[in-house]
Every structure is written in C-alpha cells, then in structure tokens.
PyMOL CGO cylinders between C-alpha atoms (Angstrom):
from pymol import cmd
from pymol.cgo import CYLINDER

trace = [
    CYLINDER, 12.39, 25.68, 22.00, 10.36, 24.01, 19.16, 0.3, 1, 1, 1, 1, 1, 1,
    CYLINDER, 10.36, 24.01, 19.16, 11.27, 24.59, 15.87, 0.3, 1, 1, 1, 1, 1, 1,
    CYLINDER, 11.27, 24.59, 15.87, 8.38, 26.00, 13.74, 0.3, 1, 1, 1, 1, 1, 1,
    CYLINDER, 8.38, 26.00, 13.74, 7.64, 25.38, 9.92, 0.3, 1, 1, 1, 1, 1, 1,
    CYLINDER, 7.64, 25.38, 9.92, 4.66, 26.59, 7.72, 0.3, 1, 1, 1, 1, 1, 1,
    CYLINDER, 4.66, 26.59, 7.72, 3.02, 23.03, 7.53, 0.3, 1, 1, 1, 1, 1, 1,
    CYLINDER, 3.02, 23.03, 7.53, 1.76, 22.60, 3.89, 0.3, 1, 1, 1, 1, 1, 1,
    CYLINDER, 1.76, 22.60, 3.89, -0.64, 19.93, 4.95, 0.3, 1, 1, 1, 1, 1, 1,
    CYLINDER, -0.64, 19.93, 4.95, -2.56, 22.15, 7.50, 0.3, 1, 1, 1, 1, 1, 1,
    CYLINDER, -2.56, 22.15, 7.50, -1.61, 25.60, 5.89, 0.3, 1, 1, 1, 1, 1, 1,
    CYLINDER, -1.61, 25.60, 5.89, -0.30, 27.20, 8.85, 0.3, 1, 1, 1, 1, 1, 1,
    CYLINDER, -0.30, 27.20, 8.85, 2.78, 27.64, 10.84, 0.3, 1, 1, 1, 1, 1, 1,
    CYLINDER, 2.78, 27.64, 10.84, 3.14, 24.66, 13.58, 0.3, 1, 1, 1, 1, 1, 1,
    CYLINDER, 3.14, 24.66, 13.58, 5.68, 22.55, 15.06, 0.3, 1, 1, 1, 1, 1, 1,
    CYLINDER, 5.68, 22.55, 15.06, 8.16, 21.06, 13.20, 0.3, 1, 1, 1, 1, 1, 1,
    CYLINDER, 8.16, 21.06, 13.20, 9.46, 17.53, 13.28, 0.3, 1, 1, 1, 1, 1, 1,
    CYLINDER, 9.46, 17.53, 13.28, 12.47, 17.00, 16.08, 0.3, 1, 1, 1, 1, 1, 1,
    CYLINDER, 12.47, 17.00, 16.08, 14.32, 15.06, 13.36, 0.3, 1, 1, 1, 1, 1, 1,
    CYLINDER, 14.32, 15.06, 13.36, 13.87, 12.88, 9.63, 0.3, 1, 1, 1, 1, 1, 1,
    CYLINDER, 13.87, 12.88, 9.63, 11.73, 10.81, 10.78, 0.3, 1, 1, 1, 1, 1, 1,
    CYLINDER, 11.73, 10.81, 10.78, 11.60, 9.35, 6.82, 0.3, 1, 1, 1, 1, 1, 1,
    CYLINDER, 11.60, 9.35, 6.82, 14.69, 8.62, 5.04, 0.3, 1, 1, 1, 1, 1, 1,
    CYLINDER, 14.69, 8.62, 5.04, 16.13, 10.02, 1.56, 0.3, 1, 1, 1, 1, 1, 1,
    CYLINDER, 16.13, 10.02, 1.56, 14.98, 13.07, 0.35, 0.3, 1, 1, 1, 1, 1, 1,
    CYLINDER, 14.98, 13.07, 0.35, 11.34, 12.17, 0.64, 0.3, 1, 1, 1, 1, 1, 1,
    CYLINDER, 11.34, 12.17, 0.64, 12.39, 12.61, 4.47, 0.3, 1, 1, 1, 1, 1, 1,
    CYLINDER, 12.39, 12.61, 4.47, 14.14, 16.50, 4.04, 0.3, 1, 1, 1, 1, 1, 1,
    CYLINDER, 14.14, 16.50, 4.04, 10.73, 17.25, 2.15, 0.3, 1, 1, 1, 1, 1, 1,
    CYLINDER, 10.73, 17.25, 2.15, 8.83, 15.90, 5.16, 0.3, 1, 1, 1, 1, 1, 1,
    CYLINDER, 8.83, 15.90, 5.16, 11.25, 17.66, 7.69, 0.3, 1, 1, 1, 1, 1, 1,
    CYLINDER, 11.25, 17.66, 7.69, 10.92, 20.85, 6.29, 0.3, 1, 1, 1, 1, 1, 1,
    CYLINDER, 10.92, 20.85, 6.29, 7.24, 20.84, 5.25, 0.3, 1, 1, 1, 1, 1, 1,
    CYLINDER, 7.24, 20.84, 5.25, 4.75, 18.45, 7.55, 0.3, 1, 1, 1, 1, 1, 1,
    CYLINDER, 4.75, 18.45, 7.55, 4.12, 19.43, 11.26, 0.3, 1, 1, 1, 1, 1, 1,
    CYLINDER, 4.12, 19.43, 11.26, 4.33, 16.79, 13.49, 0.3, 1, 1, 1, 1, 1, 1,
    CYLINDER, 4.33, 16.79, 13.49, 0.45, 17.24, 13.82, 0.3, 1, 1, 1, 1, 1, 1,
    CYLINDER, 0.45, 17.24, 13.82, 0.28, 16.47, 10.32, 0.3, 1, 1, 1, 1, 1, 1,
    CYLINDER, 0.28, 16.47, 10.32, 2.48, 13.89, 10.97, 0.3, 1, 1, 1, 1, 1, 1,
    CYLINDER, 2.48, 13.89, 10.97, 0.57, 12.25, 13.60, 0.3, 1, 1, 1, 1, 1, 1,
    CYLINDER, 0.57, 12.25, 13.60, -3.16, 12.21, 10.63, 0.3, 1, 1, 1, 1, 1, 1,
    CYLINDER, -3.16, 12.21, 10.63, -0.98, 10.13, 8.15, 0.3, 1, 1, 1, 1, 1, 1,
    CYLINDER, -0.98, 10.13, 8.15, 0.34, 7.56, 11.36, 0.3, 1, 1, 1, 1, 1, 1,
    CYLINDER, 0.34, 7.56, 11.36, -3.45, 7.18, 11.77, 0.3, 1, 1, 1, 1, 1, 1,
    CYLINDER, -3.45, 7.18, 11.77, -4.17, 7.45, 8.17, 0.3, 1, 1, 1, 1, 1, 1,
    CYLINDER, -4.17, 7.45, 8.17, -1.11, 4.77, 7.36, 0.3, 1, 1, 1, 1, 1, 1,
    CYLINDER, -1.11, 4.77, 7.36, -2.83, 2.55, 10.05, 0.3, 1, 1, 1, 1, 1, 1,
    CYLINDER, -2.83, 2.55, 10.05, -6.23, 2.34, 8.76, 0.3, 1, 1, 1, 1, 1, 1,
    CYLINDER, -6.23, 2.34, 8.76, -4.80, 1.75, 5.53, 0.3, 1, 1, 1, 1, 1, 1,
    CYLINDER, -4.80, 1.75, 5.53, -2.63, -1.40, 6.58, 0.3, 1, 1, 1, 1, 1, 1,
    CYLINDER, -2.63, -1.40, 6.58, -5.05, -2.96, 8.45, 0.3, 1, 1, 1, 1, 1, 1,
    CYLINDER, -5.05, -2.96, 8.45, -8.09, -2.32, 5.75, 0.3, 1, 1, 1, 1, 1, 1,
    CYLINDER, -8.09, -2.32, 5.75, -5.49, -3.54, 2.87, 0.3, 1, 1, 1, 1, 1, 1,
    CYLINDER, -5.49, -3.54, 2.87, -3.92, -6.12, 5.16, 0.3, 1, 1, 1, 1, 1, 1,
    CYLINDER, -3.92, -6.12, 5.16, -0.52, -4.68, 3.69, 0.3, 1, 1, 1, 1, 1, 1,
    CYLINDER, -0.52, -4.68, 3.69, 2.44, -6.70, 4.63, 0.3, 1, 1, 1, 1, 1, 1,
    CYLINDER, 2.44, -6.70, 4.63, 5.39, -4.36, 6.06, 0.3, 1, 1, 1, 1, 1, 1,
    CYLINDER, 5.39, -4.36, 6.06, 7.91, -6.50, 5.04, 0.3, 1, 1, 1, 1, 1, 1,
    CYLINDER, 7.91, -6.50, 5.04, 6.67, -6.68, 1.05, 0.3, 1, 1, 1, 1, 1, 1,
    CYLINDER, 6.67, -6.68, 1.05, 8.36, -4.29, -0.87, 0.3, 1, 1, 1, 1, 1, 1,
    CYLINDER, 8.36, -4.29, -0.87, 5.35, -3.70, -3.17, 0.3, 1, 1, 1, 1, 1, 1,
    CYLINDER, 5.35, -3.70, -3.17, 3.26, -3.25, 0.18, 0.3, 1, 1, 1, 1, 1, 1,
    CYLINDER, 3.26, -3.25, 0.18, 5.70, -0.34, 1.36, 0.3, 1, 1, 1, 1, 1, 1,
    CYLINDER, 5.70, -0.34, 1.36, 6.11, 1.29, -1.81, 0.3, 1, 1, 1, 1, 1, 1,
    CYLINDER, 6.11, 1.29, -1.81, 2.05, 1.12, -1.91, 0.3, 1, 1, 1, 1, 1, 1,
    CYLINDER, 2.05, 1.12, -1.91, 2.43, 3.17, 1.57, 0.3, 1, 1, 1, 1, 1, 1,
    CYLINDER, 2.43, 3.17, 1.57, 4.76, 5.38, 0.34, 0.3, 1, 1, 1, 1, 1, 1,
    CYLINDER, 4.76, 5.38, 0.34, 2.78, 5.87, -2.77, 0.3, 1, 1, 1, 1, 1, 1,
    CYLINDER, 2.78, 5.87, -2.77, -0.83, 6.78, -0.44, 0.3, 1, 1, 1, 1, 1, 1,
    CYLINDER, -0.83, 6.78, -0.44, 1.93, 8.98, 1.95, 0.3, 1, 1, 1, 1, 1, 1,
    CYLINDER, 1.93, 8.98, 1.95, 2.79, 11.11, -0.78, 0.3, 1, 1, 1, 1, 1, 1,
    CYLINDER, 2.79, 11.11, -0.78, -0.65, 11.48, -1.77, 0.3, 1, 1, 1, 1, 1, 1,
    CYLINDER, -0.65, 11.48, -1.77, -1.76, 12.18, 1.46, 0.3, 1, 1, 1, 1, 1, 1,
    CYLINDER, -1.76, 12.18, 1.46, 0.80, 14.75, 3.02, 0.3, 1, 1, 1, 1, 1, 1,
    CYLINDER, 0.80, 14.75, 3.02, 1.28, 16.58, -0.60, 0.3, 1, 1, 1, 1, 1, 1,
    CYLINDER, 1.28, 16.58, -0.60, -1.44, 15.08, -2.89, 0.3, 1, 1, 1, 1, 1, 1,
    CYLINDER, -1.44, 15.08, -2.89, 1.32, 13.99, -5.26, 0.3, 1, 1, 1, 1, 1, 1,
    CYLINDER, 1.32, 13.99, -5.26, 0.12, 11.42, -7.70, 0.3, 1, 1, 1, 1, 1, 1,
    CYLINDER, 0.12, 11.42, -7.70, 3.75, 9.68, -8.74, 0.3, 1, 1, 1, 1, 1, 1,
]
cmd.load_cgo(trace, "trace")
C-alpha cells in the first residue's frame, strides 16, 4: 500500500517517497514533504541544471550549488 503525504511542492496529497532518498535531515524534510512526483521535476530539473552549468558531481562547491537550487526548487528556500 503506498504511503501518502500532503506534497508541499504540488499542494496536494500524493505518494510518498518508499525511503530517504537524501541524507541528513534535509532527507527527513524531503521524506515527509515531496511526493515522489515532485521528486521525479527536480531529477529533471537537477539534470538540466548539470548539464547547462556543466557542474562537476564530484566538486564539493558543484554539489553544494545543487543542493543550494534543490532547496530552492522543492521549498523555495533561499539559504
């Protein structure tokens, strides 16, 4: 049986996430909050961005940058 959240990114009650899929509590927020619909925008969202940015995965400035535009995107926090 799916477990089902009210996803604050689409403003509805959806499916939740099967697990963290993020680590830390960044990752509880994200459990409890973002719909694995949701979840599946900022994948493509995340993918336009490394490509367009030509982000490095294995920089730690590139994948606090992609944490940074996550938070943004799933929340719209600004820190």
């Amino acid at each position: 049986m799916p477990r089902i959240i009210f996803c604050t990114f689409l403003q509805k009650k959806s499916e939740g996430q099967d697990y963290q899929i993020y680590p830390g509590e960044l990752g509880k927020k994200i459990y409890n909050k973002i719909s694995k619909k949701a979840w599946k925008k900022w994948i493509m969202k995340q993918t336009i961005l490394i490509n367009e940015k030509k982000l490095n995965m294995n920089d730690i400035n590139h994948r606090r940058e992609i944490e940074k535009e996550m938070k943004f995107f799933l929340f719209k926090e600004t820190n």
